[in-house]
C-alpha positions in Angstrom: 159.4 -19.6 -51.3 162.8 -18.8 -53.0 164.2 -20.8 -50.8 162.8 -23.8 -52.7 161.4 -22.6 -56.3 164.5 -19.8 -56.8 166.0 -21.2 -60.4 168.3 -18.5 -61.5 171.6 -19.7 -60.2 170.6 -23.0 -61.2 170.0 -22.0 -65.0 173.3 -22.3 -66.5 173.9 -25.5 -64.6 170.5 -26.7 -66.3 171.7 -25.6 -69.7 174.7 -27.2 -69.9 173.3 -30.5 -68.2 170.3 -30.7 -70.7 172.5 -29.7 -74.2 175.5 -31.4 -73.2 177.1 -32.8 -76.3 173.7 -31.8 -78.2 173.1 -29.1 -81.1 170.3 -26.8 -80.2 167.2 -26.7 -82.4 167.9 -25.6 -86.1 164.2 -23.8 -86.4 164.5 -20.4 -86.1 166.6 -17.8 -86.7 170.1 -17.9 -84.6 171.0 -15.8 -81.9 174.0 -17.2 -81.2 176.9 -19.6 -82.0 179.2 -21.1 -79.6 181.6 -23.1 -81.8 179.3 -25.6 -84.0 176.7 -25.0 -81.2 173.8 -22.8 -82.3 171.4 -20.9 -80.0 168.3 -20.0 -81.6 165.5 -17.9 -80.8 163.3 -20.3 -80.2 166.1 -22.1 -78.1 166.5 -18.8 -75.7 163.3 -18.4 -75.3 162.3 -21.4 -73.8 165.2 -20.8 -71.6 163.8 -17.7 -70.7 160.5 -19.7 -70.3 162.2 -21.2 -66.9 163.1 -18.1 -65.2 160.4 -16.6 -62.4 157.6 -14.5 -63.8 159.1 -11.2 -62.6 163.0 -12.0 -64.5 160.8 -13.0 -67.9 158.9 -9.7 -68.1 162.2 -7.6 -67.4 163.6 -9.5 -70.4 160.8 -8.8 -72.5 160.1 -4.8 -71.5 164.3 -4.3 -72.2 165.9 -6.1 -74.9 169.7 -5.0 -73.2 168.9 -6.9 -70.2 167.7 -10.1 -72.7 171.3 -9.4 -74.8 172.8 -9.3 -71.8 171.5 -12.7 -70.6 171.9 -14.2 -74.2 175.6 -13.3 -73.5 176.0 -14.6 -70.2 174.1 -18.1 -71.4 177.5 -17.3 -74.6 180.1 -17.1 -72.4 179.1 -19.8 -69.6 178.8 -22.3 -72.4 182.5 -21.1 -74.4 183.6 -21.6 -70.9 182.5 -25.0 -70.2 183.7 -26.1 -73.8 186.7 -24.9 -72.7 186.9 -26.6 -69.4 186.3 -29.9 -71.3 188.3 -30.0 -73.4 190.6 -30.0 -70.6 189.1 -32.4 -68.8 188.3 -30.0 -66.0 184.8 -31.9 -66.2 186.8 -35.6 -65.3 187.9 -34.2 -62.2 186.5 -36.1 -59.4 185.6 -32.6 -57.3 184.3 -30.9 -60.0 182.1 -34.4 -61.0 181.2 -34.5 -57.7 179.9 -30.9 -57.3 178.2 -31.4 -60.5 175.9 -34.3 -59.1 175.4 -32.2 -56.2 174.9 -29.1 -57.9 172.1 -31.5 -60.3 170.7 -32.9 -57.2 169.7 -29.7 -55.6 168.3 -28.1 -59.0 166.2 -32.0 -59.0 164.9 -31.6 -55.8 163.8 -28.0 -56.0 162.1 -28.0 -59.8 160.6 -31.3 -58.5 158.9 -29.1 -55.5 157.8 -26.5 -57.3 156.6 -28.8 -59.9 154.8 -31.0 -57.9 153.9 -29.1 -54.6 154.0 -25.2 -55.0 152.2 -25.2 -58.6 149.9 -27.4 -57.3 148.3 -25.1 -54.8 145.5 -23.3 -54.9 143.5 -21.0 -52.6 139.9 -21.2 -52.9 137.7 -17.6 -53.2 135.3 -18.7 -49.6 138.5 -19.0 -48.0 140.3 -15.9 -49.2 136.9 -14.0 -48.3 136.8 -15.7 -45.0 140.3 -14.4 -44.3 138.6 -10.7 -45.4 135.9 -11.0 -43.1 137.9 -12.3 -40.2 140.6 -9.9 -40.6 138.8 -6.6 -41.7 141.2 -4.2 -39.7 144.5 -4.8 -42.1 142.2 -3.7 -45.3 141.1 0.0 -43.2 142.6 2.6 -44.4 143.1 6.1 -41.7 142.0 9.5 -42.5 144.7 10.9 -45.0 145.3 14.9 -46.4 147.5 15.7 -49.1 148.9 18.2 -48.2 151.8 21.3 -49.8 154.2 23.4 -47.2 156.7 26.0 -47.4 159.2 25.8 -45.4 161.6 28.4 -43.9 164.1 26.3 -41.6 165.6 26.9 -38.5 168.5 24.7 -37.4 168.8 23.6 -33.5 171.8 26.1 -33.1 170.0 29.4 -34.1 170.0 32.6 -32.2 166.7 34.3 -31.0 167.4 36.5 -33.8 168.0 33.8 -36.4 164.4 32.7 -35.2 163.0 36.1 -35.2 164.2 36.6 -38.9 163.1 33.3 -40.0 159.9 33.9 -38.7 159.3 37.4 -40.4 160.1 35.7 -43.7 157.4 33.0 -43.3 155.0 36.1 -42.7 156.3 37.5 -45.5 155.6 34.8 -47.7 152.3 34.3 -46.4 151.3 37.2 -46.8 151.9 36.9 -50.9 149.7 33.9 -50.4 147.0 36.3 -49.0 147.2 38.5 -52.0 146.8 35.8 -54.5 150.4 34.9 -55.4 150.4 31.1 -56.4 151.8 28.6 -53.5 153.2 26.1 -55.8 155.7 28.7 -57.4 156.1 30.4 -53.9 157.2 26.8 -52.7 159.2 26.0 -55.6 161.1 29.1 -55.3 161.1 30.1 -51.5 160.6 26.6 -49.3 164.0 25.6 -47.5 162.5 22.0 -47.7 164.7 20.8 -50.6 163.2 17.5 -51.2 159.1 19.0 -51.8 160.1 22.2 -53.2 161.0 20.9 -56.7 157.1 19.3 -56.4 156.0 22.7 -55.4 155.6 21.7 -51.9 153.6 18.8 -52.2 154.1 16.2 -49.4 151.5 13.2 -51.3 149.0 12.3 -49.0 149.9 11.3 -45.3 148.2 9.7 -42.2 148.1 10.7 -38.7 151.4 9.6 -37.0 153.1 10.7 -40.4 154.1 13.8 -39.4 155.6 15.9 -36.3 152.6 17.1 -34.1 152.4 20.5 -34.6 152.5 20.1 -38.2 150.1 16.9 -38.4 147.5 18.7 -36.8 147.2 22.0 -38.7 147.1 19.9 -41.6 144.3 17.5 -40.4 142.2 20.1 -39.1 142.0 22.9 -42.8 139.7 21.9 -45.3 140.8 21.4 -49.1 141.8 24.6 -50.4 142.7 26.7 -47.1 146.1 27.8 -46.1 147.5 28.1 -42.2 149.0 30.7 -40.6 152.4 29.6 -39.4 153.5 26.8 -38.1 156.4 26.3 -35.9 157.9 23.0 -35.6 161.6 21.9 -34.8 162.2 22.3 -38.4 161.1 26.4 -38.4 158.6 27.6 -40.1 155.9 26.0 -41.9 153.0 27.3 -44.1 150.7 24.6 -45.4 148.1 23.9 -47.6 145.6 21.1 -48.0 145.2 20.2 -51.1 142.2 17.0 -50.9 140.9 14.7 -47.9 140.2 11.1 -47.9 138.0 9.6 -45.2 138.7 6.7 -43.4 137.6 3.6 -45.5 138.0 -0.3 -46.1 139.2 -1.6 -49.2 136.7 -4.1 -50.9 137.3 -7.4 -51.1 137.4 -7.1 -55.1 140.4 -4.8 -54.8 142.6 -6.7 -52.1 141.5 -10.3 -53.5 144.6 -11.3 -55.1 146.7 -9.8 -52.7 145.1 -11.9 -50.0 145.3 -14.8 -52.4 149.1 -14.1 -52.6 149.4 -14.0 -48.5 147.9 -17.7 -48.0 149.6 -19.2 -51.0 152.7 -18.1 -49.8 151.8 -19.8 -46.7 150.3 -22.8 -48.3 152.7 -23.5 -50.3 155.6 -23.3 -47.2 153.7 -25.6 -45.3 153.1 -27.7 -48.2 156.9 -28.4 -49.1 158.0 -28.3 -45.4 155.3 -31.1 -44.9 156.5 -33.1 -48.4 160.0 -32.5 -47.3 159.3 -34.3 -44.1 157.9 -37.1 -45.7 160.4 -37.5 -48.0 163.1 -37.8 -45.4 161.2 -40.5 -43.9 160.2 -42.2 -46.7 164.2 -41.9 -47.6 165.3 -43.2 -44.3 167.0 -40.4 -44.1 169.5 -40.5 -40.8 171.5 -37.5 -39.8 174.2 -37.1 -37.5 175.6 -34.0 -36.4 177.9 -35.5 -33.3 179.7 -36.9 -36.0 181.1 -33.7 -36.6 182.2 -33.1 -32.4 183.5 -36.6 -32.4 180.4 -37.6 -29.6 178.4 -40.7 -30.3 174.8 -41.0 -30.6 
């Protein structure tokens, strides 16, 4: 959808092409001056009023990134002045790119105006979609689940093994007489990127992990601790922390992210079909052996 409704690199262009030779409005505070050009608050933020959704509330949750866009919209325009009075802007390239560059901003506001905003996706049909596509709203079996790790790397000795292994009986063995397995992980595991969470590994599904490890996990209950566990990794001692059974989401819950799916595919459909009218309403002709020297 970018493709067609993206406005960012457009912006400035826009700018420039709507307050060309104009003084903004003179009704609210200023936020900037470019010469005797004022940009006021009210000014920016109907400028910010045609960005995307997602760009206007990062401006609004972080004032450096909305400073920082205030200055860009500065130094575009200071520029520009510049480049006029030059007469950079006479130039029959730059005039040229300009109509182009007008012409593409046209034609895509005028789609999203007129075609994308336009589109809606009725409730029956997204709950139609639901029904007839149950299977991508289940959701597997899932542990959460800690470990401590004691690693072995591919090129250890027998002994290395041996050694790694009595240190994982070690440990468990603390876990037997009551020692806490979240500081025993935080301190002990080899597993660098779970230690500093105590060991915890967030919940997982089947086909998450490697075998050995997936089913220890997947066959404790919430609260009980394994013996050890070898894997190609070494050593493992695991906990389960909480079980989720297999469910589907309700419709309620995945509604808008449904609604999202088939508008984005509404609306593609929607321009490509416009866009083909257009051309033939147009009489648009195109002739790409023109550019191998072949006739048509």
């Amino acid at each position: 959808m970018r493709k067609y409704l993206g406005v960012g690199s457009m912006l400035l262009l826009l700018m420039l092409l709507l307050f060309q030779g104009k003084a903004f409005s003179a009704d609210a505070a200023v936020a900037a001056k470019i010469g005797d050009h004022k940009i006021t608050v009210s000014d920016f933020n109907r400028i910010i009023g045609y960005l995307d959704s997602d760009r206007q509330k990062a401006l609004e949750k972080n004032p450096q990134l909305k400073e920082n866009f205030l200055r860009q919209i500065a130094q575009s325009m200071a520029i520009a002045r510049l480049a006029k009075e030059k007469g950079f802007d006479k130039k029959p390239d730059v005039k040229e790119q300009m109509e182009l560059f007008s012409d593409n901003f046209l034609a895509n506001e005028f789609l999203k105006r007129e075609v994308a905003q336009k589109v809606t996706i009725p409730e029956d049909e997204m709950k139609s979609y639901y029904d007839k596509n149950i299977d991508e709203f289940k959701t597997p079996e899932m542990v959460r689940a800690r470990h401590i790790l004691v690693k072995v790397t591919p090129s250890a000795t027998e002994e290395d093994k041996k050694k790694a292994k009595e240190k994982a009986e070690e440990i468990l063995g603390k876990i037997k007489n009551g020692e806490d397995f979240i500081k025993l992980a935080t301190d002990l595991s080899d597993d660098s990127g779970s230690k500093i969470k105590g060991g915890d590994l967030g919940f997982f599904s089947r086909g998450k992990m490697v075998k050995p490890f997936e089913d220890a996990a997947f066959s404790l209950k919430p609260g009980e601790v394994s013996g050890i566990v070898e894997t190609q990794f070494g050593f493992h001692i695991i906990k389960v922390e909480e079980k989720k059974d297999p469910s589907v989401e309700p419709f309620d819950k995945v509604k808008d992210r449904i609604n999202q799916k088939l508008l984005q595919e509404r609306i593609k459909s929607k321009v490509t079909d416009f866009i083909e009218n257009a051309m033939k309403e147009e009489k648009v002709e195109i002739y790409p052996e023109a550019f191998t020297g072949g006739k048509k």
